[in-house]
C-alpha positions as CSV (number, residue, x, y, z in Angstrom):
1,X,-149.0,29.0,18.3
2,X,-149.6,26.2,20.2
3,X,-151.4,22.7,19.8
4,X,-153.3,20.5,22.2
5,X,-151.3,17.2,22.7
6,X,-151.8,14.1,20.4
7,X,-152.7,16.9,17.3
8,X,-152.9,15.1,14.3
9,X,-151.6,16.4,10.8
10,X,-151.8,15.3,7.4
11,X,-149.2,13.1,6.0
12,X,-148.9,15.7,3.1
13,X,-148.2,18.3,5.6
14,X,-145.8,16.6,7.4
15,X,-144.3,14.7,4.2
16,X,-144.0,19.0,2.9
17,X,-142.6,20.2,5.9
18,X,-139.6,17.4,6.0
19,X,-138.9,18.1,2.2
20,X,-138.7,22.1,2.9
21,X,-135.7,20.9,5.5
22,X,-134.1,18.8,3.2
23,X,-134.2,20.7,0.2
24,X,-133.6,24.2,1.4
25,X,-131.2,26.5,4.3
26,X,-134.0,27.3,6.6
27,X,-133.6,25.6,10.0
28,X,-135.9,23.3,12.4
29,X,-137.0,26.1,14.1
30,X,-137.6,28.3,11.0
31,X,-139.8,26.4,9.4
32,X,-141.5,25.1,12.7
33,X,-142.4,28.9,13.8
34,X,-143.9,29.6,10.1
35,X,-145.6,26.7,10.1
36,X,-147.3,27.0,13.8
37,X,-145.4,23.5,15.4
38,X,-143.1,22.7,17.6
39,X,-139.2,22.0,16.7
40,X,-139.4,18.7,18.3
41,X,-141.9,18.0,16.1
42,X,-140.3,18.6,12.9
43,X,-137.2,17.3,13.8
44,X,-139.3,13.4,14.4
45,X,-140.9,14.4,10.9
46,X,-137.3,15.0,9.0
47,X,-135.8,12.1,11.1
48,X,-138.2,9.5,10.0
49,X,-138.2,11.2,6.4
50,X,-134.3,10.6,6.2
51,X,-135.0,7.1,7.2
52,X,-137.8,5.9,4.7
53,X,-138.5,8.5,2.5
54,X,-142.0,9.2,1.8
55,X,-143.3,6.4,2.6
56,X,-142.9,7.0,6.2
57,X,-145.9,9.4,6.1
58,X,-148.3,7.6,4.3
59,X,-148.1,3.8,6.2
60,X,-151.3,4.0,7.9
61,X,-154.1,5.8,5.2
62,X,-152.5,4.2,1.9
63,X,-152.8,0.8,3.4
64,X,-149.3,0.9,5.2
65,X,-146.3,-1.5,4.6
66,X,-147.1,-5.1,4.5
67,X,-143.3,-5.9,5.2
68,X,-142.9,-3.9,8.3
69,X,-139.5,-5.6,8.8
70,X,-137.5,-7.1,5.9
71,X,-134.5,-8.9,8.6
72,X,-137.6,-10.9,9.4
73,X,-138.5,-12.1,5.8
74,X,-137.0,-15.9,5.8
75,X,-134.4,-15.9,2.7
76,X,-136.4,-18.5,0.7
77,X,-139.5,-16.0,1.0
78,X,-137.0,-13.0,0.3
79,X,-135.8,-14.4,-3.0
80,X,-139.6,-15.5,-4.0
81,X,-140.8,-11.9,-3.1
82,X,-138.3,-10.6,-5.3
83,X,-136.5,-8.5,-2.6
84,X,-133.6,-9.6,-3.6
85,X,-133.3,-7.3,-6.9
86,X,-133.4,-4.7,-4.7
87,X,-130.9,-5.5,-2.5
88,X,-129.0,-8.7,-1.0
89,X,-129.1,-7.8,2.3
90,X,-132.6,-7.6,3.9
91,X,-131.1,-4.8,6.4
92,X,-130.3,-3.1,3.6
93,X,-134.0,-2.2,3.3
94,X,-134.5,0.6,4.9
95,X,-135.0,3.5,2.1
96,X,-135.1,6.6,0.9
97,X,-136.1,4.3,-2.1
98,X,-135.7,4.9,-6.3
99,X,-139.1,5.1,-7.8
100,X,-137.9,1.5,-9.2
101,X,-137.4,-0.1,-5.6
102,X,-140.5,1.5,-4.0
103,X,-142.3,-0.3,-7.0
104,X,-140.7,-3.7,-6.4
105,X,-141.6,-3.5,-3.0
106,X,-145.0,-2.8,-3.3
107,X,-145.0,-5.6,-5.7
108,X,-143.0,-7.7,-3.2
109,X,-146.0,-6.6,-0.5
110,X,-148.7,-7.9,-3.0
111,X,-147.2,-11.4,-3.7
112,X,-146.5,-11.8,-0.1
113,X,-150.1,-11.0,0.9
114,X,-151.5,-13.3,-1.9
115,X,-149.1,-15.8,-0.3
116,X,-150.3,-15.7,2.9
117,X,-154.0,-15.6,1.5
118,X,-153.7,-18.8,-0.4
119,X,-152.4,-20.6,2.6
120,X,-155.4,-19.5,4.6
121,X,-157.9,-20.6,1.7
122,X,-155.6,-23.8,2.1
123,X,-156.3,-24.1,5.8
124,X,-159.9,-23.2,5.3
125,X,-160.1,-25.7,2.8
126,X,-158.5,-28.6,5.1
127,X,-160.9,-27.9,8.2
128,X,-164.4,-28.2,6.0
């Protein structure tokens, strides 16, 4: 069964279909054919899985990742943000994530966006 190009799915779908990979001995092509997809597809889908676990799925309709990429974060901010308790290394960011470290970086993304919120109200301020 084919799609038209640029199909959409839901990040559930997609966040189900790269779990069924992981977690079981059917292939790529296996659970593409049951599931009406290409291969190609599901191979993106597990890839970007491995790489940032859940997460990956649900950037854009749960609000997405403030910190799209930590090796940006200057160290004094990474420390403040509490980043550090997660890991040293900012590259090291990169997930699957604990429940514990996908909680501290959500936190890490709220203080960082309050941050950058207070400085604009500081600006704002400034210019009146």
């Amino acid at each position: 069964m084919k799609h038209p190009r640029g199909k959409r799915y839901d990040p559930e779908f997609k966040l189900r279909l790269a779990k069924e990979f992981a977690e079981t001995d059917k292939t790529l092509e296996e659970i593409a054919q049951e599931n009406g997809i290409s291969s190609k597809t599901l191979n993106n889908w597990t890839v970007k899985y491995r790489k940032e676990g859940e997460a990956a799925f649900f950037k854009g309709s749960r609000g997405g990742s403030f910190i799209r990429d930590p090796n940006k974060i200057p160290p004094v901010l990474y420390k403040e943000l509490g980043l550090d308790k997660i890991s040293e290394n900012p590259s090291d960011l990169k997930g699957p994530f604990t429940e514990k470290e996908k909680l501290l970086l959500e936190i890490a993304e709220y203080k960082l966006q309050v941050k950058i919120l207070q400085e604009a109200l500081k600006k704002k301020r400034e210019t009146e």
